[in-house]
N, C-alpha and C positions, 0 to 999 in steps of 0.2 A: 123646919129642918131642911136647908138645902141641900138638894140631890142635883147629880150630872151624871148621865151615863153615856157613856159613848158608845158608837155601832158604827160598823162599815167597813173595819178592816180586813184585809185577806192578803194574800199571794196574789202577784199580778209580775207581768215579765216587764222589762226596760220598754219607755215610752207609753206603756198603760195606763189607765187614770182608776180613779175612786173617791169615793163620795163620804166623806166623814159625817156624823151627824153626832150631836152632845143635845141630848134631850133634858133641860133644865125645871126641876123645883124647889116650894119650899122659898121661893123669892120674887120680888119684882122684876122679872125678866126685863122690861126695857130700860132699865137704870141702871146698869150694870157694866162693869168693863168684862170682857169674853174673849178666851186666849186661847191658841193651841199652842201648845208646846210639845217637843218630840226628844225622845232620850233615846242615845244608840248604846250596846253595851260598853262600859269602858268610858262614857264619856256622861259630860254634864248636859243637864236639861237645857233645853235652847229655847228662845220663842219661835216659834213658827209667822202666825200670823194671830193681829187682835185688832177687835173694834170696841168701840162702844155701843152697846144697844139703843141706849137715845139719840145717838146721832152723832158719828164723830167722825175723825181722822182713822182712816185704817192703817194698820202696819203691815209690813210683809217683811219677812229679814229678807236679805239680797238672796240668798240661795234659792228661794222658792218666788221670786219675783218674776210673774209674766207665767207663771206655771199653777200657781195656788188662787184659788177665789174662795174669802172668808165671806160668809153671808149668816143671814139670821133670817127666819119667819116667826115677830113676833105672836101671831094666833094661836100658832104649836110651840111655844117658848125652849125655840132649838134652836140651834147653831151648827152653822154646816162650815164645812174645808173641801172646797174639789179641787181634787188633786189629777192633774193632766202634766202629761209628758213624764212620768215618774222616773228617775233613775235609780241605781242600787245604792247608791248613798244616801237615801231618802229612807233607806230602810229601819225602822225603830217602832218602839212605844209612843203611841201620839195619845198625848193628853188635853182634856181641856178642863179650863182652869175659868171662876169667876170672883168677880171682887169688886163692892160698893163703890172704891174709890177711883176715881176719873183725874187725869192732872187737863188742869186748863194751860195751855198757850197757845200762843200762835195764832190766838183766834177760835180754837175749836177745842175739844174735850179727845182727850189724847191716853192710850191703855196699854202705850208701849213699857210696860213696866217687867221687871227682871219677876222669876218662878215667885222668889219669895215673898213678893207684893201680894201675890193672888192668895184671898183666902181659900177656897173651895175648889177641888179638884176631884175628877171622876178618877173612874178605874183604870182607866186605859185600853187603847186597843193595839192591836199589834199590825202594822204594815208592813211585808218583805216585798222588796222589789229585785227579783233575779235579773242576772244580764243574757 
């Protein structure tokens, strides 16, 4: 049965960081595509940033590019999102999301896929950023 739970969010003011973590079971952690996605109210799920656990291309959507670092420690089969520079549009439910399937191009194993691709999704946690 795979499990994701997520920890780390809080209140933090404009230009603050935090430290996401999606604690994964129930599956083979390094074969996997691993996503955050973040929902603000009013609006649709967006991707944030994904990688591939076996080794792949990372994504960042433009918004959190230079600001976000997705990483993973296979030994504790978790995934992390540090979030640095935060602003208050950054504020929402951040999800993370896992899913078997990897697309190949380009050379490399690629997990830029839309919500609905991902099968597996934790709770969510909640990040507000005041200004």
């Amino acid at each position: 049965q795979v499990q994701l739970v997520e920890s780390g969010g809080g209140s933090v003011q404009a230009g603050g960081s935090l430290r996401l973590s999606c604690a994964a079971s129930g599956y083979t952690f390094s074969r996997y595509c691993m996503g955050w996605f973040r929902q603000a109210p009013g609006k649709e799920r967006e991707g944030v940033a994904a990688t591939y656990t076996g080794g792949g291309r990372l994504y960042y959507a433009d918004s959190v590019k230079g600001r976000f670092t997705i990483s993973q420690d296979n030994t504790k089969n978790t995934l992390y999102l540090q979030m640095n520079s935060l602003k208050p549009e950054d504020t929402a439910i951040y999800y993370c999301a896992a899913d078997p399937t990897a697309i190949w191009y380009s050379g490399a194993w690629n997990c830029n896929k839309p919500p609905s691709d991902y099968k597996y999704w934790g709770q969510g946690t909640q990040v507000t950023v005041s200004s």
